[in-house]
N, C-alpha and C positions, 0 to 999 in steps of 0.2 A: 401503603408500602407492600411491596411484592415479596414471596419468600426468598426469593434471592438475598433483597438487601435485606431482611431478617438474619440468614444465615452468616451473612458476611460484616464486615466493621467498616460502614458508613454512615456519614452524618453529613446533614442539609442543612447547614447554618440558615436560619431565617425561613423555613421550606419555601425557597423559589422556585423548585424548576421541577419539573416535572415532566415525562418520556410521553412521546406522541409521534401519528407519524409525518415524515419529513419532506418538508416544502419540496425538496426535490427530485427531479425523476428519478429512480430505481435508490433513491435513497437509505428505504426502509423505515428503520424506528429513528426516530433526531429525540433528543433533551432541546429543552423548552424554558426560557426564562417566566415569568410572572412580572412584566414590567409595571403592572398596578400596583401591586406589594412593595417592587422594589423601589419605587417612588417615595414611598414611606419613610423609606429608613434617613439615616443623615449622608448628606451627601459625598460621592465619593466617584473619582475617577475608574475604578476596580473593585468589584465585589466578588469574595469568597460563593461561591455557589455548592462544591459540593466537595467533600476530605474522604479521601480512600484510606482506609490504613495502611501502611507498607504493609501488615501481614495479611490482608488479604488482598494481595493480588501475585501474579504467578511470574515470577524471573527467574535469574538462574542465582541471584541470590537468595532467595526467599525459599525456593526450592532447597536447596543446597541446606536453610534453616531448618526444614520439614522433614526433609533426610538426616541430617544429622539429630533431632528428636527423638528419632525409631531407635528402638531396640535391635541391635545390629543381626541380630537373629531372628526377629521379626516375619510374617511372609510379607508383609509389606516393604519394611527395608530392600527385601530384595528383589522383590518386582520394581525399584525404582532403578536399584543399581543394575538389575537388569537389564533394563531401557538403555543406561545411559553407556554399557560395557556393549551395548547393543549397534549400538550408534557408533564408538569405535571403531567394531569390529568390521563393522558393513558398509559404513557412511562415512570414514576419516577424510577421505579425500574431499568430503563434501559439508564439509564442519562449520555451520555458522551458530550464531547464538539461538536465533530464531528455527533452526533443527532441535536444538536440544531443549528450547521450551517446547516446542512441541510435543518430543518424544516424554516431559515430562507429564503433559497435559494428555498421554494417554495412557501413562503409569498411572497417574490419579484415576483416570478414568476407569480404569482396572479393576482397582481395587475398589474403588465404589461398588461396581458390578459385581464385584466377591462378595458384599456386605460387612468386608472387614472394618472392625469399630477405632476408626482413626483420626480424631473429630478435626486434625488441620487438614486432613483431607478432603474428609466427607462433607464440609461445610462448603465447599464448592460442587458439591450436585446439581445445585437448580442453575448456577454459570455453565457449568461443561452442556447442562442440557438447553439451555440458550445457545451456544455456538453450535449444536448440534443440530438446533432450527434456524440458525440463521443463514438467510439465504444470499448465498456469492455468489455472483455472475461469471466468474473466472472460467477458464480452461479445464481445472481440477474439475469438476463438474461434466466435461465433455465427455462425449465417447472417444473412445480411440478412434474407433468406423469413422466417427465423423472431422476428427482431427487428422487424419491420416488423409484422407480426400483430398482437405488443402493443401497439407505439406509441400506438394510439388512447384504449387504458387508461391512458398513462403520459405522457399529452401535457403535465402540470406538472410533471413528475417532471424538477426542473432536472437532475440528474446523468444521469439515463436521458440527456436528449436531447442533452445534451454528448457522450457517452461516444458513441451512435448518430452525432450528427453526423461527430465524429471518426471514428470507425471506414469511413463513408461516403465521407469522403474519402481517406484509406487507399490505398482502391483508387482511386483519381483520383492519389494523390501516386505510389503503387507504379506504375502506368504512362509517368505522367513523367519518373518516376526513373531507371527500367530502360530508355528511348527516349537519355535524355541520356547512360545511361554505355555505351549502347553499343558507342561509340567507343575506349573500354578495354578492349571484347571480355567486358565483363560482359553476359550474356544470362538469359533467364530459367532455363536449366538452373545456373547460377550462383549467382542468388537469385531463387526463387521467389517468388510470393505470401504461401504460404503461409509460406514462412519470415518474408519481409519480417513479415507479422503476428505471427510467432509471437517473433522477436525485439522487436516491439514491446510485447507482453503482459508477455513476462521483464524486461525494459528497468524495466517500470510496476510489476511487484510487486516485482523486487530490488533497486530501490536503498536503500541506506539513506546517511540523513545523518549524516554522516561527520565526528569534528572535524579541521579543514584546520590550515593553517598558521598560529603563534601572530600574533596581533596586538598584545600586547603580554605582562607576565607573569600575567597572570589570564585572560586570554581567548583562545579559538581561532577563526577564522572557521569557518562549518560548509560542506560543499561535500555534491552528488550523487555518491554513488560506487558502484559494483558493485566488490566484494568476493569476489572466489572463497573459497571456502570455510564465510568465514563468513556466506555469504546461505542458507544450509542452515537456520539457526535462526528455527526459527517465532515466530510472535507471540503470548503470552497474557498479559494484563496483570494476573490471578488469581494466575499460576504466574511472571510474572518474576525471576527470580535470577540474568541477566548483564546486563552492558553493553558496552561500547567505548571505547577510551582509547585516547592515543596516548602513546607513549614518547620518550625525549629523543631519538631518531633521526629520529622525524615518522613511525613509523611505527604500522600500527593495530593495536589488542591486545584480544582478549577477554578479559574479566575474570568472574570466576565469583565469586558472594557466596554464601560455606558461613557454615552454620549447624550446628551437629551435632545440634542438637534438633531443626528443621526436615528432617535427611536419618537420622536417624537408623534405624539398620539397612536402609540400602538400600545396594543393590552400586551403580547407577548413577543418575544423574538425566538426564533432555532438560534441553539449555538453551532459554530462552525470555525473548525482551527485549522490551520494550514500542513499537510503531509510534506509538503517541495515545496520550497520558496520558487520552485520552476519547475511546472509541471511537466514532467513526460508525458507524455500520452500510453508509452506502451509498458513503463515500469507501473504506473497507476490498474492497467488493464489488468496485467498479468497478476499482480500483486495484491491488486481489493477489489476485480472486479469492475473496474468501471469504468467510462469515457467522459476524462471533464469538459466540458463543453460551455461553463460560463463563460464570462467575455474577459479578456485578459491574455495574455501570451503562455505558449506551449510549445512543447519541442517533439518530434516524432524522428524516430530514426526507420528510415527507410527499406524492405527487401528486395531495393533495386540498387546494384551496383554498375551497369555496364560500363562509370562513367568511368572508371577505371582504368579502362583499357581504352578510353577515349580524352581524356583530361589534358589540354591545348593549352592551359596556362602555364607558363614558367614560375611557380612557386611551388613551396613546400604546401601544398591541401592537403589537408583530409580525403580519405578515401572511402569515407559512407556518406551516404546521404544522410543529413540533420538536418531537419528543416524545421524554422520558426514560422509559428504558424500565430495570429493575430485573430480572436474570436469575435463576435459584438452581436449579441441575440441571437445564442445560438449557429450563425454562421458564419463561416471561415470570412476575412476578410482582407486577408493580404499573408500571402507566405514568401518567405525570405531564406537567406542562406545565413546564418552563424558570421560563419568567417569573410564574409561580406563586408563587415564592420572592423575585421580586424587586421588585412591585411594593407597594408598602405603601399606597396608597390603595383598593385595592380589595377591598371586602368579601367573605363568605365568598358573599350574597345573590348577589353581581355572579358572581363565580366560580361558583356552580353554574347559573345562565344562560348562562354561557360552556360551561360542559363538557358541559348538553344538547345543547347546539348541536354541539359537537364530535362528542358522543354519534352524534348523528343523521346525522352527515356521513359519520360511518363505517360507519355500517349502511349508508348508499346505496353506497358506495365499494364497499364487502361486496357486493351486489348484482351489481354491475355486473364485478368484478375476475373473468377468465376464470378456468378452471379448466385445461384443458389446456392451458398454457403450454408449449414445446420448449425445449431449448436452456439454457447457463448461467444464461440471467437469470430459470427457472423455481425458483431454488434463492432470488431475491431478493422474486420476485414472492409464494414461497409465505413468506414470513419477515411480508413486510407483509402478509398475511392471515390470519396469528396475532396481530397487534398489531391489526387491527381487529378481528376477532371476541375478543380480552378487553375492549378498548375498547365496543363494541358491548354487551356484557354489563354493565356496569360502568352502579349508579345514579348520577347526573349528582351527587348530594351528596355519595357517597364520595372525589370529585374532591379534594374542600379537604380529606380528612384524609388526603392521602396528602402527605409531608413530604419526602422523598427527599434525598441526599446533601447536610450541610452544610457539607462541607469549602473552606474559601475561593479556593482555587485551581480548585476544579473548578463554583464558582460563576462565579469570571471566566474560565475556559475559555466556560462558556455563555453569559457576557454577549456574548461577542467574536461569537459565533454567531450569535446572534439582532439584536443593534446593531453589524453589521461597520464601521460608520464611524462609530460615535458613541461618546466617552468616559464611561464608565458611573461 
């Protein structure tokens, strides 16, 4: 047991599982079951594997607990509320829940660094200094130099220019930040830049939502949470076999779904839970760093629009490019269009004058898409240039016989996508 889980309040019912590193590409560290062990036990569809306590892990409830503990005249009290009048002040326009855990998680971090004796704080040192080694592939990680270079390529690329903007400001917020907590003797050998970002990055790929507090007896509200322990388990929606529960204490549990045909003759398995029931390709990037690529369906949205000002059918479409993309070892295998499936007026005629057009869009995008690309976002930029050179190859008729996932849920995952404000 590591001094992490010393510090913090977790328990291995059974000790199954245990952290290693992870079957998959740039995966990092995975948890690990002990299927030898767990053969042992009496049988069972789902096994408890590992219990976080609620109080140690970091949301904006838990927080909110921590805070309210202190001594309201405290220095620590007020480097929290610091943070968080901080974030107001500079950040209201830009307010999610996942900001304000963040800026919590560098209040703690703070005060650690102060050596103020706060022991619900300071019990998370050896976790703040794990996301502080953990390594994201994201954009937050880029240079500016070398994100600016593309931008010209990726000037519709709505997520690129979110994700740049933000980052840009970053370093305008990290300046202000570290000006105003001065005053608490936090300086930059304290919190860096580089940290400030790099806790920003772990912040964006670890959380997971988390079920919160009941609401009534069927329902849980869901909250943002960092998870020590189990934020180790990677994402693949091919290979998922655990999830998350809570137990009548409110606190959270992995839970592992055995099969013995499915595991049969193997000593161990990675666990692995699903982030999207449908994977983006470029919220997954921006967001945890990475391009899934097992076999399964994906969706990418596009930084080519020309079609726009070119769009020959007579219906109400969409006006970005969505494209479903079909994976099977590693390579693309068939991309499609969303609304393909859903529009029922529109002939096979209409649809292959749409999917020239498409066709052609992508050739010129091909064209023009750099090739030496620097930096994280060369792993994103080379993804979308596999999906335009199949596209690009691809005759405009074979568009209408490609059919791709029927499943009804994962049709209204795409309707919500494509018609965000309209009832489909």
């Amino acid at each position: 047991m590591g001094e992490m889980e010393l510090s913090l309040d977790v328990e291995y019912p059974n000790n199954l599982v245990e952290i290693g590193q992870s079957s998959i590409d740039g995966g990092g560290s995975g948890i690990f079951v002990n299927l030898e062990k767990l053969r042992q036990l009496p049988p069972s569809k789902t096994y408890s594997l590992i219990v976080v306590k609620r109080s140690s892990t970091i949301s904006l409830e838990e927080c909110q607990r921590v805070l309210q503990s202190l001594s309201e005249t405290s220095k620590s009290s007020e480097i929290i509320r610091h943070c968080l009048l901080f974030v107001h002040q500079h950040l209201g326009d830009q307010l999610t829940e996942t900001l304000i855990v963040f800026f919590y998680v560098v209040g703690y971090h703070c005060i650690i660094e102060l050596g103020l004796d706060v022991p619900q704080i300071s019990k998370f040192k050896s976790y703040l200094q794990v996301l502080l080694n953990t390594e994201v592939n994201s954009i937050q990680k880029d240079s500016l130099e070398e994100l600016n270079a593309i931008e010209p390529y990726m000037s519709r690329d709505f997520l690129f220019q979110v994700n740049l903007k933000a980052l840009k400001s970053d370093y305008a917020i990290y300046e202000l930040f570290i000006e105003s907590v001065e005053k608490y003797g936090i300086t930059q050998d304290k919190l860096s830049i580089e940290q400030f970002l790099q806790f920003k990055a772990a912040v964006k790929s670890r959380t997971l939502e988390i079920p919160g507090k009941v609401l009534d007896d069927d329902q849980f509200s869901i909250s943002i949470t960092m998870v020590p322990i189990l934020d180790y388990i990677n994402h693949s929606n091919s290979l998922t076999n655990s999830f998350f529960d809570v137990n009548e204490d409110n606190d959270i549990v992995l839970k592992f779904e055995y099969s013995s045909e499915a595991f049969d003759g193997q000593s161990s398995q990675e666990l692995f839970i699903s982030y999207l029931p449908l994977e983006d390709v470029g919220k997954l990037f921006f967001n945890s760093g990475f391009i899934p690529t097992d076999d399964g369906y994906k969706i990418i949205q596009f930084p080519i629009n020309e079609i726009d000002r070119q769009l020959l059918i007579e219906n109400e479409l969409p006006t970005s490019y969505i494209f479903l993309l079909q994976i099977k070892d590693n390579e693309i295998v068939q991309v499609t269009f969303p609304f393909d499936h859903l529009m029922k007026e529109v002939t096979n005629s209409d649809l292959t004058t749409y999917h020239a057009i498409v066709a052609q869009d992508c050739t010129k995008a091909l064209e023009k898409l750099p090739s030496n690309v620097k930096g994280n976002i060369s792993a994103y930029v080379s993804f979308i240039r596999k999906v335009l050179q199949f596209v690009s190859r691809q005759k405009p008729e074979t568009f209408s016989q490609f059919t791709g996932p029927r499943d009804e849920s994962l049709i209204q995952e795409l309707c919500s996508l494509i018609w965000p404000s309209t009832n489909i």
